[in-house]
C-alpha positions as a Markdown table, in Angstrom:
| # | Residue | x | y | z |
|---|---|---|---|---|
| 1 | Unk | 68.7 | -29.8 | 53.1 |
| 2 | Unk | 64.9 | -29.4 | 54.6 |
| 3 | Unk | 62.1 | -28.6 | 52.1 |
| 4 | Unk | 59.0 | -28.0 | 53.7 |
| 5 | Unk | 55.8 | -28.3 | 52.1 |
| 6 | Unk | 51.9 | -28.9 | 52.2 |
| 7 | Unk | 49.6 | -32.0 | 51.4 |
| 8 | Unk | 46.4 | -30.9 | 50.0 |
| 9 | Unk | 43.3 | -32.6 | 48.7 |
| 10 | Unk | 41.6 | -31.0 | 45.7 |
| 11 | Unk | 37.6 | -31.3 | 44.2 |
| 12 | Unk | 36.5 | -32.1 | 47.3 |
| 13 | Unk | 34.7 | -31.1 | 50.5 |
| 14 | Unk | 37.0 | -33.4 | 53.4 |
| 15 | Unk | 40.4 | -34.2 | 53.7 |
| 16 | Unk | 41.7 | -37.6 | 52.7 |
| 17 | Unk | 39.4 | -38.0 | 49.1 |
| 18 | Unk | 39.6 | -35.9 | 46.0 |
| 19 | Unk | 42.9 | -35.5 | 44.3 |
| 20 | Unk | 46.2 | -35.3 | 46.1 |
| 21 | Unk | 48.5 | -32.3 | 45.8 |
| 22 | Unk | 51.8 | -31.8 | 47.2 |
| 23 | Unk | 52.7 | -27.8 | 47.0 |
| 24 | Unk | 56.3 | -26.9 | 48.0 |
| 25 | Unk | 56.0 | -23.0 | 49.0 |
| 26 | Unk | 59.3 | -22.1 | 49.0 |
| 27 | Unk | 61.4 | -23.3 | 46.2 |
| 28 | Unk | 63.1 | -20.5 | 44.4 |
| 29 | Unk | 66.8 | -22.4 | 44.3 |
| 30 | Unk | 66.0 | -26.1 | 44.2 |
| 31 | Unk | 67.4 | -27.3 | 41.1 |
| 32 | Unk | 65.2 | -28.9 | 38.1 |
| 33 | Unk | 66.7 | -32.3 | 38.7 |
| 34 | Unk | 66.1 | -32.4 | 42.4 |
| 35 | Unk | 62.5 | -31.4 | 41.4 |
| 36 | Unk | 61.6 | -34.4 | 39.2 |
| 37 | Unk | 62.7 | -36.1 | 42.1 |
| 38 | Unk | 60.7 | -35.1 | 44.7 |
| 39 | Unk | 57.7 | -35.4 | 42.6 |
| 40 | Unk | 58.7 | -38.7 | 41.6 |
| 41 | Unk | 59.3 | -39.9 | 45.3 |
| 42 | Unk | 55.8 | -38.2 | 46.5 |
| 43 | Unk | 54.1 | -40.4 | 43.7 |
| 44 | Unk | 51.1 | -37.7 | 43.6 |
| 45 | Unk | 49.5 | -36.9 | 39.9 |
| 46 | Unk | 51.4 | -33.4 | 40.7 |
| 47 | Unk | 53.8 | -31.9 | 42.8 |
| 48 | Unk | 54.3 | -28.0 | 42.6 |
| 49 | Unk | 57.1 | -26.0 | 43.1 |
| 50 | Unk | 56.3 | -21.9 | 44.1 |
| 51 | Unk | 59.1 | -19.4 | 42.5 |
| 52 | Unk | 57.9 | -16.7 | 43.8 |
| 53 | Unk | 55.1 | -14.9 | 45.4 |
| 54 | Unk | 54.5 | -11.1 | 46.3 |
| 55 | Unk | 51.2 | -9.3 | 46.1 |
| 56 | Unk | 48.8 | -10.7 | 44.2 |
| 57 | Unk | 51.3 | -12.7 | 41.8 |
| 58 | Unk | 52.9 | -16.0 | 42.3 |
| 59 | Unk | 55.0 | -18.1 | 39.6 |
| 60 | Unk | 55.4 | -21.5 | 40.1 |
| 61 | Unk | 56.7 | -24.4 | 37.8 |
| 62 | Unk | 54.6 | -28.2 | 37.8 |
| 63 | Unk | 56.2 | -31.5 | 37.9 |
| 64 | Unk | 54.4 | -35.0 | 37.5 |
| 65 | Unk | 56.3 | -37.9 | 38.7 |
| 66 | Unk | 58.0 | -38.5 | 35.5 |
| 67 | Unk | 58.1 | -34.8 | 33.5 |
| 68 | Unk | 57.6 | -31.0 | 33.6 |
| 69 | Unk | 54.2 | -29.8 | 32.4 |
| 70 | Unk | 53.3 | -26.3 | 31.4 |
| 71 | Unk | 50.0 | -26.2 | 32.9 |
| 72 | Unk | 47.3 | -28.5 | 35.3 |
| 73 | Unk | 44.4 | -27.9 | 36.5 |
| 74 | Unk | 44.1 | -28.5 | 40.4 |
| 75 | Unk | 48.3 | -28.0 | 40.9 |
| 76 | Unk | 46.7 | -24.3 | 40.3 |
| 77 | Unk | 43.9 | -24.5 | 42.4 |
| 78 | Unk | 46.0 | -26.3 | 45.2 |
| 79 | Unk | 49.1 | -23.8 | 45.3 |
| 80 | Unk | 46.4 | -20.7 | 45.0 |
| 81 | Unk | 44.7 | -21.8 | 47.9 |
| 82 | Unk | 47.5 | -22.7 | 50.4 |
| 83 | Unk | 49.8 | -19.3 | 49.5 |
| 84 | Unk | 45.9 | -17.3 | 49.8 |
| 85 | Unk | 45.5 | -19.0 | 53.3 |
| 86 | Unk | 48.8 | -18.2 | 54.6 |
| 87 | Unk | 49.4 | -14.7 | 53.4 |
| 88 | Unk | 51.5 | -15.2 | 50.6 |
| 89 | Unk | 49.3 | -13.4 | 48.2 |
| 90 | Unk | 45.9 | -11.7 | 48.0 |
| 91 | Unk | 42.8 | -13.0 | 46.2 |
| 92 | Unk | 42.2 | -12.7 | 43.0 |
| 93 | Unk | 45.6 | -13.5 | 41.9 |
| 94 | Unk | 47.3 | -14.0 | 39.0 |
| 95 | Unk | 49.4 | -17.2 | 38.6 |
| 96 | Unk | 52.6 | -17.7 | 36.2 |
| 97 | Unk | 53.7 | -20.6 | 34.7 |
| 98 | Unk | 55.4 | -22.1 | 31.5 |
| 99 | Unk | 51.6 | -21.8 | 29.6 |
| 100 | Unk | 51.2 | -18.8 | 30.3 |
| 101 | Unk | 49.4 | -16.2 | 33.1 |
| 102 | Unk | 45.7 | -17.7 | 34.5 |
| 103 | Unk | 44.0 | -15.7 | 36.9 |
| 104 | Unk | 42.5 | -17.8 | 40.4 |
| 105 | Unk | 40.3 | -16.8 | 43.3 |
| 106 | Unk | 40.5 | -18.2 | 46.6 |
| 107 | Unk | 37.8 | -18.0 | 49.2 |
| 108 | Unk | 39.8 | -19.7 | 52.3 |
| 109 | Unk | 36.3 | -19.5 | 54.3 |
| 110 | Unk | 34.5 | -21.6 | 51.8 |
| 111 | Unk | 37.0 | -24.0 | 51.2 |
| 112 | Unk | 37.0 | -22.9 | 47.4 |
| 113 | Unk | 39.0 | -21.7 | 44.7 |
| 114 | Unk | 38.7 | -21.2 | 41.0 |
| 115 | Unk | 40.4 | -20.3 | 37.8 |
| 116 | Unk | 40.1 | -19.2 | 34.8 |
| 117 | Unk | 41.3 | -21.2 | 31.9 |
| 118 | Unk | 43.0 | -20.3 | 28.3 |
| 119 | Unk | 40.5 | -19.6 | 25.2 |
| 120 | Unk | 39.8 | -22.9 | 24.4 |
| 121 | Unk | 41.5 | -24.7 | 20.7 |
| 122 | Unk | 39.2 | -27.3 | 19.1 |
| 123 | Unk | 41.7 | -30.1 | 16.9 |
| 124 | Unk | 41.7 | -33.1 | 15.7 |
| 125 | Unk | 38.1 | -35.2 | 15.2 |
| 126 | Unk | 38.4 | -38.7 | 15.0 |
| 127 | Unk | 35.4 | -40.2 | 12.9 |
| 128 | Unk | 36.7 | -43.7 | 13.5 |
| 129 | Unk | 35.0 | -44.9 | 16.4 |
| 130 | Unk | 36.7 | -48.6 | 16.6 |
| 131 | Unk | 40.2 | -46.9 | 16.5 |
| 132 | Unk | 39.2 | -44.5 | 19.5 |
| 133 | Unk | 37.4 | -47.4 | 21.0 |
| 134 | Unk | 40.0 | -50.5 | 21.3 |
| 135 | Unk | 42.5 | -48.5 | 23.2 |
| 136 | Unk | 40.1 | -47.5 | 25.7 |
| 137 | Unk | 39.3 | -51.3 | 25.9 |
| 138 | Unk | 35.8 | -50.5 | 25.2 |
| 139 | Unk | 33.9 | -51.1 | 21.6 |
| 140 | Unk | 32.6 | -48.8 | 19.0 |
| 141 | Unk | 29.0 | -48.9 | 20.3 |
| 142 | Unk | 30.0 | -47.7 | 23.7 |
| 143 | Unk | 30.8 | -44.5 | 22.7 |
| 144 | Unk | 28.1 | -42.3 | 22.0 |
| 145 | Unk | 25.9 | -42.5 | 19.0 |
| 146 | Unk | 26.5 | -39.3 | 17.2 |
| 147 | Unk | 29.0 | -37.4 | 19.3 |
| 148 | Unk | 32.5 | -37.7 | 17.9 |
| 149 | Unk | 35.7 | -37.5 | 19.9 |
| 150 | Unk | 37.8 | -34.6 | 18.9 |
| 151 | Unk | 40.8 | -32.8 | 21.1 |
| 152 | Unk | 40.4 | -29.6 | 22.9 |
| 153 | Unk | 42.7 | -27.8 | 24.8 |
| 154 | Unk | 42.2 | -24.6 | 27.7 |
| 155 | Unk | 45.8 | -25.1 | 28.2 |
| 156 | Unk | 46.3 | -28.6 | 27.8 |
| 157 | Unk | 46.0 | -30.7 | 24.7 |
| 158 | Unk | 43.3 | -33.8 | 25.5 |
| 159 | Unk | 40.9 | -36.1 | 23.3 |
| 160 | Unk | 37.7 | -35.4 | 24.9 |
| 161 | Unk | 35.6 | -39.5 | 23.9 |
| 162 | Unk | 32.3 | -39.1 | 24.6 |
| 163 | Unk | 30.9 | -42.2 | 25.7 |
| 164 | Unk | 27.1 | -43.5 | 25.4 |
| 165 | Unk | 27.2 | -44.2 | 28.9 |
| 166 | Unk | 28.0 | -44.1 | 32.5 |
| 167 | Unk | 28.4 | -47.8 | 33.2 |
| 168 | Unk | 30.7 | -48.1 | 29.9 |
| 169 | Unk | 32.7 | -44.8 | 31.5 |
| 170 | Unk | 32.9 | -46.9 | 34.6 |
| 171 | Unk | 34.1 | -50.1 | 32.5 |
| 172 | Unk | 37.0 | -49.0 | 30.7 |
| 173 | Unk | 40.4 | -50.3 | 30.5 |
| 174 | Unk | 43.1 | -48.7 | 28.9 |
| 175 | Unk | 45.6 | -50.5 | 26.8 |
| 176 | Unk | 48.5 | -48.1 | 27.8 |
| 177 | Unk | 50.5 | -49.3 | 24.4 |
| 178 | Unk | 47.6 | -48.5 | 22.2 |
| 179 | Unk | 46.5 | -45.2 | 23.7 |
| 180 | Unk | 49.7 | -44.4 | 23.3 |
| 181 | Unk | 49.5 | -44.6 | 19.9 |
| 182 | Unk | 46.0 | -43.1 | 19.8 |
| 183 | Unk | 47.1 | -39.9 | 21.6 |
| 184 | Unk | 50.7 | -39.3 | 20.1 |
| 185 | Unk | 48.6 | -39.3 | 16.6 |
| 186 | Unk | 46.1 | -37.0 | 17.6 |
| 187 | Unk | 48.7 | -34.9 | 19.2 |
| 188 | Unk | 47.0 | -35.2 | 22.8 |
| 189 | Unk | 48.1 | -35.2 | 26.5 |
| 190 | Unk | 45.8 | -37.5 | 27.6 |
| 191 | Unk | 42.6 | -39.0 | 27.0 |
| 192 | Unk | 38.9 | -37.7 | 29.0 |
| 193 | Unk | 36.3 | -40.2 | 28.3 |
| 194 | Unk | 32.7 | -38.9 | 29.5 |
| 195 | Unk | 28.9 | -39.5 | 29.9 |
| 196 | Unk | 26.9 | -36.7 | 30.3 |
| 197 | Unk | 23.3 | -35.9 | 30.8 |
| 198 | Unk | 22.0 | -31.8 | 30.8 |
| 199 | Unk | 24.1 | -30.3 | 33.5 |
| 200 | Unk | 26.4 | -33.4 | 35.1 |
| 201 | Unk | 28.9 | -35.5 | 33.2 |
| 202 | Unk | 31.3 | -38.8 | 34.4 |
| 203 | Unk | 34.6 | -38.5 | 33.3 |
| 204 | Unk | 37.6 | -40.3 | 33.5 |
| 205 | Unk | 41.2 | -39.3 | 32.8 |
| 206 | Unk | 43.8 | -41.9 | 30.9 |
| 207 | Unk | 47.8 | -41.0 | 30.6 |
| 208 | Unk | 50.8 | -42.7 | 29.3 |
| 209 | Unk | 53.6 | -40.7 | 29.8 |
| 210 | Unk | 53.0 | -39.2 | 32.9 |
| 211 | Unk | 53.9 | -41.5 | 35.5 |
| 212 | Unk | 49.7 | -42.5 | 36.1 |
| 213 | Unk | 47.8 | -44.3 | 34.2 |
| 214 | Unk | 44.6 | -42.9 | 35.9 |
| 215 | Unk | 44.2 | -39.3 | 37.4 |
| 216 | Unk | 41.8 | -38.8 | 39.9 |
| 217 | Unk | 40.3 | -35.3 | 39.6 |
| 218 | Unk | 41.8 | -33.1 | 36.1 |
| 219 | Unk | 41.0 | -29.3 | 36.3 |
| 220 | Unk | 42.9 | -28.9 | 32.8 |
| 221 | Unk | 40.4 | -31.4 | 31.2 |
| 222 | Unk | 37.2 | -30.6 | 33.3 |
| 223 | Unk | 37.5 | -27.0 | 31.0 |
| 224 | Unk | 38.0 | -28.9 | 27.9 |
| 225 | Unk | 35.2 | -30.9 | 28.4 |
| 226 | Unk | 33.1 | -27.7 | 29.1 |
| 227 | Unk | 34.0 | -25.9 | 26.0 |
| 228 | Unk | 33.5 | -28.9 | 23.7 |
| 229 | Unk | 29.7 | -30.1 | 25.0 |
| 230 | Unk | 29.2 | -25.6 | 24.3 |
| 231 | Unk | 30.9 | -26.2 | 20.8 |
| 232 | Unk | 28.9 | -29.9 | 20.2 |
| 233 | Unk | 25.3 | -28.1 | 21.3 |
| 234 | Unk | 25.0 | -30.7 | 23.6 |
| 235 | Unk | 25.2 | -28.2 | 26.6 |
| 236 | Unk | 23.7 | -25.5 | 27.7 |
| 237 | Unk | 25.8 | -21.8 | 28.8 |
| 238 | Unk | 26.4 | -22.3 | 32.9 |
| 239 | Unk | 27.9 | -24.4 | 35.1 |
| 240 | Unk | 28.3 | -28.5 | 34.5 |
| 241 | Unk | 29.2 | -30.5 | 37.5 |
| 242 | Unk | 31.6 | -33.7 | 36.6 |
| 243 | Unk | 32.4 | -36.2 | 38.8 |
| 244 | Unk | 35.6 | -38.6 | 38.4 |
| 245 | Unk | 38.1 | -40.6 | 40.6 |
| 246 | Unk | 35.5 | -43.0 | 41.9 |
| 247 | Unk | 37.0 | -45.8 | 40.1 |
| 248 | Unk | 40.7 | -44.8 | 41.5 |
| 249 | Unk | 39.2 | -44.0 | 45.2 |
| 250 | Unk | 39.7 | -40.4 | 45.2 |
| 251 | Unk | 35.7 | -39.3 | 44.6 |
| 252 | Unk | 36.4 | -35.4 | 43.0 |
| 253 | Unk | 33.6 | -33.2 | 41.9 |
| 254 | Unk | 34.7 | -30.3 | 39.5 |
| 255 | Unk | 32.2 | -27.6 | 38.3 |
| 256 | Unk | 33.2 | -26.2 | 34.8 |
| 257 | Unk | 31.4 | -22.7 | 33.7 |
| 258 | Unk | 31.6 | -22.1 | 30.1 |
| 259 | Unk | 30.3 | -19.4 | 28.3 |
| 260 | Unk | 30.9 | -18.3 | 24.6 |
| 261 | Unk | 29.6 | -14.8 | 24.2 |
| 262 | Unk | 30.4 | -12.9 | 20.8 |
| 263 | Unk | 33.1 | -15.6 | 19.9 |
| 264 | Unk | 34.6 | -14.6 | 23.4 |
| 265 | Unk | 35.1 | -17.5 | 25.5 |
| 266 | Unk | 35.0 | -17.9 | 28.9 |
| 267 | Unk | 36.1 | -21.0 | 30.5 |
| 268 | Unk | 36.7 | -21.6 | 34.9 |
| 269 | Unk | 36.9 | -24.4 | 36.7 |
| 270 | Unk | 36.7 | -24.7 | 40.4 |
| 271 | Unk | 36.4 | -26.8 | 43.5 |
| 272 | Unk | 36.8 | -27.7 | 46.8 |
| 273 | Unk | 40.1 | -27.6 | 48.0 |
């Protein structure tokens, strides 16, 4: 059997940084178990598989090198942008997956694409700042003063720590066992710990179960992040530009518009891809 498929680097402006994408175009009969292992052997944070595509639709199902997810954030931008820049389907289009519909625009000139994430869900608040702390390797006066870490979701399920800087961002080491524990708890995917100042945030991005420990550039938290500085008041409305995967060598920048007008959010993330 031949599959082919495309490498593709997301949040970025050049090949060869940003985060890595491996989009198979053509994968309507491949079973589920041959999936997981193609994922697995590419090793990328995500590897998608396009069901089908006509118009301006495409489906498409997302595997990490260990499990199935419902829903990432620069799988979609990646798959939009190659099946937009072969003639696989128009821009805007609507992308289907296990989460749910999300609509994306591609703009193949510009290098660009962006998507509009679910309504965000605010849960859990952890007021314990040692417990959210240890597991991050960090201590309690690293994270921010008055800021408390709580888990948001556009899609996906993360605990959004805010941190009181960038150089304790930058200093973080996870105890996988612990954070484990700390996310399972709080009923989280994984964990985005940030320092932001007005309009431009550091994050970083901290799994378990996932096959990474560390993901370079993540669309499906950039939006949670987004909504929950709107929520905190410690954001304005418009864009915020975040920049992660420095510490992995994969240098992203992702730029998050949020808006909440009339209780109606409005949450897209974009890049370049």
């Amino acid at each position: 059997m031949r599959i082919a498929f495309r490498l593709v680097d997301v949040f970025t402006d050049r090949p060869l940084a940003g985060n890595q994408l491996c989009v198979v175009p053509d994968a309507p009969d491949l079973p589920d178990h041959l999936k997981q292992a193609l994922a697995g052997e590419i090793g990328f944070s995500e590897t998608t598989f396009v069901t089908e595509a006509d118009g301006d639709r495409y489906a498409l199902r997302i595997f990490t090198p260990a499990a199935e997810i419902p829903f990432a954030g620069h799988p979609t931008l990646g798959t939009a942008f190659v099946l937009v820049s072969e003639g696989r389907v128009s821009s805007p289009a609507t992308q289907s997956s296990p989460a749910g519909e999300v609509p994306v625009e591609v703009d193949v000139d510009a290098g660009f694409a962006r998507m509009r994430q679910f309504e965000p869900a605010f849960g859990a608040r952890i007021e314990d700042r040692r417990a959210v702390a240890e597991p991050l390797g960090l201590g309690p006066d690293d994270l921010h003063p008055s800021l408390v870490a709580c888990v948001v979701s556009t899609g996906t399920e993360y605990l959004i720590v805010p941190a009181a800087s960038e150089a304790a961002v930058a200093s973080a080491h996870p105890d996988p066992v612990r954070l484990g524990v700390l996310l399972a708890d709080a009923g989280a995917h994984g964990c985005y710990l940030f320092s932001s100042q007005g309009q431009m945030a550091k994050a970083r991005a901290f799994f378990v179960d996932s096959g990474l420990d560390e993901d370079p550039g993540t669309g499906s938290a950039a939006g949670p992040l987004g909504a929950y500085l709107l929520h905190e008041g410690a954001t304005e409305p418009g864009r915020l530009t975040i920049s992660q995967g420095v510490e992995v060598g994969r240098p992203c920048t992702l730029l998050v518009d949020v808006a909440d007008g009339g209780g109606e959010w409005q949450v897209f993330v974009g890049g370049g891809v």
